[in-house]
C-alpha positions, 0 to 999 in steps of 0.5 A, spaced: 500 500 500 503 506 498 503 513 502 497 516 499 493 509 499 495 509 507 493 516 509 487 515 506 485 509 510 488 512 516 483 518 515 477 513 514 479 508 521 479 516 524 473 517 523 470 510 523 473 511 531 470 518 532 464 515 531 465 509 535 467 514 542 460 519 539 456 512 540 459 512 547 462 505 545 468 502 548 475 502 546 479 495 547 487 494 546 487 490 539 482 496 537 485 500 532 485 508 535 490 514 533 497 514 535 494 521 538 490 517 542 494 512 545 500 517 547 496 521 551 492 515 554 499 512 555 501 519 558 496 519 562 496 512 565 503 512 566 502 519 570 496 516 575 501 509 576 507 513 578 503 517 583 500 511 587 506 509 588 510 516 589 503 517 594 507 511 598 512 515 600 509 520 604 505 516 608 510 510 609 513 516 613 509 516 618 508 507 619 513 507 625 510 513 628 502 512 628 499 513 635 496 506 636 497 499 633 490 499 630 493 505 626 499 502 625 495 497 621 490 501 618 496 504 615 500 500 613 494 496 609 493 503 605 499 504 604 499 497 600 493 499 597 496 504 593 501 499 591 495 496 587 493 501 584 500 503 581 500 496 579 493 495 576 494 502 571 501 500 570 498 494 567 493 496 563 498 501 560 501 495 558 497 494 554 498 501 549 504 499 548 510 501 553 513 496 558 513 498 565 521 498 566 520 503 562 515 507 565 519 505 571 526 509 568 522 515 565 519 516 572 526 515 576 530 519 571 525 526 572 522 526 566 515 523 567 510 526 572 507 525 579 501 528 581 504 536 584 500 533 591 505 529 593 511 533 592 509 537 599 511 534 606 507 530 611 509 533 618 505 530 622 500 524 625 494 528 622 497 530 616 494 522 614 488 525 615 488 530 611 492 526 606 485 521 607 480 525 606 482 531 601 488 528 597 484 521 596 477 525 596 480 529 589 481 523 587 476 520 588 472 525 585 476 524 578 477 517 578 469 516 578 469 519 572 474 516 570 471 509 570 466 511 565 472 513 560 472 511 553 478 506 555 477 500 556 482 497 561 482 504 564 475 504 566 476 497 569 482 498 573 478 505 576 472 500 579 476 497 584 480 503 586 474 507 587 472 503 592 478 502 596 479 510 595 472 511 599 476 507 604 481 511 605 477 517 605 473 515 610 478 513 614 482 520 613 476 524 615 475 519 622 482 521 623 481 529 622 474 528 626 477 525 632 482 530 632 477 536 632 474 533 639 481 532 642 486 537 646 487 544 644 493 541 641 491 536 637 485 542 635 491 546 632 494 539 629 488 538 625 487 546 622 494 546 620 494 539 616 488 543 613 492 550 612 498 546 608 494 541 604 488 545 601 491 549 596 495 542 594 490 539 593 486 544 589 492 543 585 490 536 583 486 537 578 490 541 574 491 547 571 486 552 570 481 551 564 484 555 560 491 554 560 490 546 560 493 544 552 491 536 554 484 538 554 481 539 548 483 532 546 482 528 552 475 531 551 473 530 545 476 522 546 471 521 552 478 519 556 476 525 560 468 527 561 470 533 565 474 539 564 479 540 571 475 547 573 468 542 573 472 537 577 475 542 582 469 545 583 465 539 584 470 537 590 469 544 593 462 544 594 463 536 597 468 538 602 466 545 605 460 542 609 465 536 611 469 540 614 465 546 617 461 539 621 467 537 624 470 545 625 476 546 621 476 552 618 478 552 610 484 557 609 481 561 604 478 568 605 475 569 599 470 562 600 463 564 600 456 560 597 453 563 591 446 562 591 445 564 585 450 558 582 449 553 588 456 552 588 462 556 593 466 561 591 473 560 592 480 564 592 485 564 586 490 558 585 497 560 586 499 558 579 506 560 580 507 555 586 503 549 582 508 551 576 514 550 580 512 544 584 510 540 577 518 543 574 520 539 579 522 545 584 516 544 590 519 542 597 520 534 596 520 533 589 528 531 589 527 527 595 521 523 592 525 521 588 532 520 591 527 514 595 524 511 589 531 511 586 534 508 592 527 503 593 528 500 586 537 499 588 536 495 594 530 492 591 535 489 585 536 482 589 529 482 589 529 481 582 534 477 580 532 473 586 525 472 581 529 472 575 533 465 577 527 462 581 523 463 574 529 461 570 529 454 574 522 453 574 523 454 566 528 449 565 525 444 570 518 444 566 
């Protein structure tokens, strides 16, 4: 088939998938797709895997340091949580074309993303709290739209991940409710993690509107169903009643209700801070990924220990 043929057949497939994500249909991995399509799927999926395992490191911080053994545990069983998560969607990125060693290597050397969230310090036992209830709970309300995107393995992977993410959401907010009826201290503890992580966690959803360049596509794809301001402002008007029934203040002073749209109000972004952090300059970017690059050297016995079991086992059948 020559160029011209080839381009041509190209335009009709294109327009062939179009259709099928207008007609709300789903795409499996042997489907034909645009390579537009498959890069930003796969730039997206690798992304969303690299931070449920960088999302580890901050709470693992804080595993010898929970206040009881109940906590301890409770911890530690989310922390593997998130492993799995990261397992799942590297998986199904898998299937687009790009092995994992090689999501791992563009995640170890800097030049893939992680969620901005996760550059930021825990600095105390209720920062665990904060990290449950907001940074989950932001997840929570991208990744339930995700499980209805366009991509099959994707969406499929969003299923169970939504559901323990509720967990974890649940379980982040006890712990910032007991908090607001303990001491005068731990009050403050618990209105601190609120003041560092609030406006983090808004950053999540990525940049504003109008200065999002993935956008368009992932719209139009039906990859995304939402655009990050709709998303953003969703998680507002869920977390502000939360908050104010169990007393924290949101750190914001331009937060008011809007009768007219039914829906807060809110400040305005740092977008300079947001930018930083993603160009690899927030306050814990460089350790994160000191500690990933340090857990994938002290895992390599691990891995040649698998490499030879699996080889003997090979021989032996």
């Amino acid at each position: 088939m020559d160029q011209k043929n080839i381009i041509e057949d190209n335009g009709q497939r294109e327009i062939e998938f179009d259709a099928k994500i207008a007609s709300g249909k789903t795409i499996e991995p042997k489907d034909w797709m645009p390579e537009r399509y498959r890069k930003q799927l796969l730039r997206m999926m690798s992304q969303h895997a690299h931070s449920e395992v960088i999302g580890m490191l901050p709470e693992g911080n804080w595993i010898t340091r929970a206040p009881s053994l109940a906590r301890k545990a409770i911890l530690i069983a989310k922390v593997q949580d998130e492993a799995g998560h990261g397992l799942y969607i590297y998986s199904g990125a898998e299937t687009l074309g790009m092995n994992r060693s090689e999501m791992n290597e563009l995640l170890m050397s800097g030049k893939a993303k992680y969620s901005s969230i996760f550059n930021y310090p825990t600095l105390s036992w209720a920062d665990m709290g904060a990290i449950g209830w907001l940074v989950d709970g932001a997840a929570i309300v991208n990744q339930t739209v995700l499980a209805k995107c366009s991509y099959g393995p994707y969406a499929r992977a969003m299923i169970r991940i939504c559901k323990e993410e509720n967990f974890h959401n649940k379980q982040g907010y006890q712990i910032m409710a007991y908090l607001m009826r303990g001491t005068d201290e731990q009050k403050a503890m618990a209105q601190d993690a609120m003041n560092r992580f609030w406006w983090p966690t808004l950053m999540m959803f990525g940049p504003s509107d109008k200065n999002s360049p993935n956008s368009g596509d992932l719209l139009k794809w039906k990859v995304k169903l939402n655009t990050n301001d709709d998303l953003r402002q969703r998680f507002v008007d869920r977390t502000i009643p939360q908050a104010e029934t169990i007393g924290l203040t949101i750190p914001d002073k331009d937060l008011t209700w809007n009768s007219e749209t039914r829906h807060y109000d809110f400040g305005e972004i740092d977008w300079a801070e947001f930018n930083e952090v993603i160009s690899g300059n927030g306050p814990c970017n460089k350790m994160r990924l000191k500690q990933r690059n340090d857990a994938h050297k002290n895992g390599q016995w691990v891995r040649d220990a698998a490499t030879a079991y699996s080889s003997k086992r090979a021989k032996v059948a």
